[in-house]
C-alpha positions in Angstrom: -15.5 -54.7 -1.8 -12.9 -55.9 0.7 -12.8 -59.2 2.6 -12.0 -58.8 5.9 -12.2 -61.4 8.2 -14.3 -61.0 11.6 -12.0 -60.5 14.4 -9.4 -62.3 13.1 -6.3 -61.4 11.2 -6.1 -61.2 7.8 -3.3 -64.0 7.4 -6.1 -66.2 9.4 -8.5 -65.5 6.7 -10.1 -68.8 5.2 -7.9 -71.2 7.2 -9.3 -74.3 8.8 -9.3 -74.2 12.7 -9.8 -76.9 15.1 -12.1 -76.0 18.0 -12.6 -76.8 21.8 -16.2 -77.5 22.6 -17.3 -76.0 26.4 -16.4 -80.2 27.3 -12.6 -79.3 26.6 -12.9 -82.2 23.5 -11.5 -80.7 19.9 -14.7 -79.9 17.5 -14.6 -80.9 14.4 -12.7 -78.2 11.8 -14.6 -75.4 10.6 -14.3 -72.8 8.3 -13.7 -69.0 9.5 -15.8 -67.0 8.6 -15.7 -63.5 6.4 -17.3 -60.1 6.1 -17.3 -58.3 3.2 -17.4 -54.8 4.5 -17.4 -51.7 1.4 -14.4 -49.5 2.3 -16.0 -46.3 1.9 -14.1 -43.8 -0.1 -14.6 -39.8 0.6 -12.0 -38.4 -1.2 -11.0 -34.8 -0.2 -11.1 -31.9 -2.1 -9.1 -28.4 -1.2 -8.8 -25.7 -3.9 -6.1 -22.8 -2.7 -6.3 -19.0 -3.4 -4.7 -16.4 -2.1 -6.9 -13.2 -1.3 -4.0 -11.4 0.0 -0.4 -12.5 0.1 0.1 -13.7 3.2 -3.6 -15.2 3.6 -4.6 -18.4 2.4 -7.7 -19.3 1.4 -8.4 -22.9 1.9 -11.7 -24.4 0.4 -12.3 -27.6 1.9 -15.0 -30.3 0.6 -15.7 -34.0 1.5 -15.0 -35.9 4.5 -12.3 -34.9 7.2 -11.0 -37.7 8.7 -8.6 -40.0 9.5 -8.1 -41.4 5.9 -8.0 -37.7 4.7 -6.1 -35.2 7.1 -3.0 -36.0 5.7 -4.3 -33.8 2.8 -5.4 -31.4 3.8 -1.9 -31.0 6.1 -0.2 -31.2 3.2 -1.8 -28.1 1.4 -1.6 -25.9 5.1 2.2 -27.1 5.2 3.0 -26.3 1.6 1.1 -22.5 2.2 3.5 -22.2 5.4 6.7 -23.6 3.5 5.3 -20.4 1.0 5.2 -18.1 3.7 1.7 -17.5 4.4 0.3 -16.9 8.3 -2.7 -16.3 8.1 -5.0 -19.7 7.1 -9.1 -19.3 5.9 -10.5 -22.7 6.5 -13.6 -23.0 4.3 -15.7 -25.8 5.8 -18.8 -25.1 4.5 -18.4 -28.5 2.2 -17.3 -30.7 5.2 -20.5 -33.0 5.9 -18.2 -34.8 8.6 -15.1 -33.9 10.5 -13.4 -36.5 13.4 -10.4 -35.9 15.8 -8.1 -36.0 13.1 -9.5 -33.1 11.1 -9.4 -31.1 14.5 -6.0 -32.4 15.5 -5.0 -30.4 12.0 -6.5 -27.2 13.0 -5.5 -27.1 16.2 -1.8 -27.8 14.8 -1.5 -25.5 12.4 -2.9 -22.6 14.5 -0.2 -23.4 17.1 2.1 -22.7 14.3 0.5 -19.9 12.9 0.2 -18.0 16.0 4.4 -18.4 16.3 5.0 -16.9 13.5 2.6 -14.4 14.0 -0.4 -15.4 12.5 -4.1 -16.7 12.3 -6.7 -19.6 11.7 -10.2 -18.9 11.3 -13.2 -21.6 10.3 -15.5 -20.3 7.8 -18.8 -21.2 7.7 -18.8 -24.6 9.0 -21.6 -27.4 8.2 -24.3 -27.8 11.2 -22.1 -31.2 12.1 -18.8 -29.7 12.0 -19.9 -26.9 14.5 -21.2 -29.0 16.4 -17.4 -30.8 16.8 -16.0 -27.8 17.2 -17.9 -26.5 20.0 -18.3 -29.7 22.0 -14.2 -30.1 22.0 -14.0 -26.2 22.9 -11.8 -25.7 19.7 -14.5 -22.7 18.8 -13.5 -21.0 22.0 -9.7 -21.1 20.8 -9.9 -20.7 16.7 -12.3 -17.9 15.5 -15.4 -19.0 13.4 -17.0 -16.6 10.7 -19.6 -16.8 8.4 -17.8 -15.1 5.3 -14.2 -14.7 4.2 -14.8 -11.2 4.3 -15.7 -11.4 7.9 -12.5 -13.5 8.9 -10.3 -10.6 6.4 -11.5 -8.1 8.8 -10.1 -10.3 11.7 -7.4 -10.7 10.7 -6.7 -7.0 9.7 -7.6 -6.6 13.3 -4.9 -9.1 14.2 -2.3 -7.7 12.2 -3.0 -4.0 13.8 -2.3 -5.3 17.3 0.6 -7.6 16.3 2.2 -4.5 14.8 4.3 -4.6 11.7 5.8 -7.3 10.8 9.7 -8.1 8.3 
């Protein structure tokens, strides 16, 4: 548990604090008061493989959010740094999902289309969906059911793009 205090900063927390009463006269001091709020913690987990070697496979599970994005940016810009284009996003784990886990997507398949390559969402919980299609990010980033679906998109991608050095 974490003490936080309500509304006030936390350097305020505990002090004594004189008062005005609705007459404009000073109340007597009083103690602030506290909230003990439980910081929640949803750790994220993403396991990495590599079905082909430009494709990575990335198994998401937990929360995706502002507390964990960073992760899950760190393993997309590590598989980019490696060379891979073409990003699997397995979400099928992913009870939740806020602006920042979208912001992710949407940045990384900006920079996989450059280089050419792909993003697709696999399987995504009934929640996460529901995100992705209220923001519109389903009408821009492909959603499958299977990896084996998104493989054969991205085949189809690579056929169209043409070979590539």
């Amino acid at each position: 548990m974490t003490t936080v205090p309500c509304g006030l900063p936390r350097v305020l927390a505990g002090r004594r604090r004189a008062s005005k009463s609705p007459t404009g006269v000073d109340a007597p001091d009083r103690q602030l008061s506290e909230v003990r709020v439980s910081i929640a913690q949803n750790p994220l987990s993403v396991e990495v493989t590599l079905p082909r070697e430009d494709v990575a496979l990335l198994t998401v599970e937990g929360h995706l959010d502002l507390d964990t994005a960073t992760d899950l940016q760190a393993h997309l810009a590590n598989q980019l740094h490696h060379g891979r284009r073409h990003f699997l996003l397995d979400l099928s784990a992913v009870p939740f999902m806020d602006s920042s886990g979208m912001n992710i997507i949407l940045r990384v398949y900006q920079e996989a289309r450059g280089l050419p390559g792909s993003v697709h969402v696999i399987a995504p919980t009934p929640a996460v969906r529901r995100v992705l299609d209220l923001t519109g990010v389903s009408l821009t980033v492909p959603i499958s059911e299977k990896v084996d679906e998104a493989l054969e998109l991205v085949d189809r991608q690579q056929l169209a793009d043409g070979p590539q050095d």
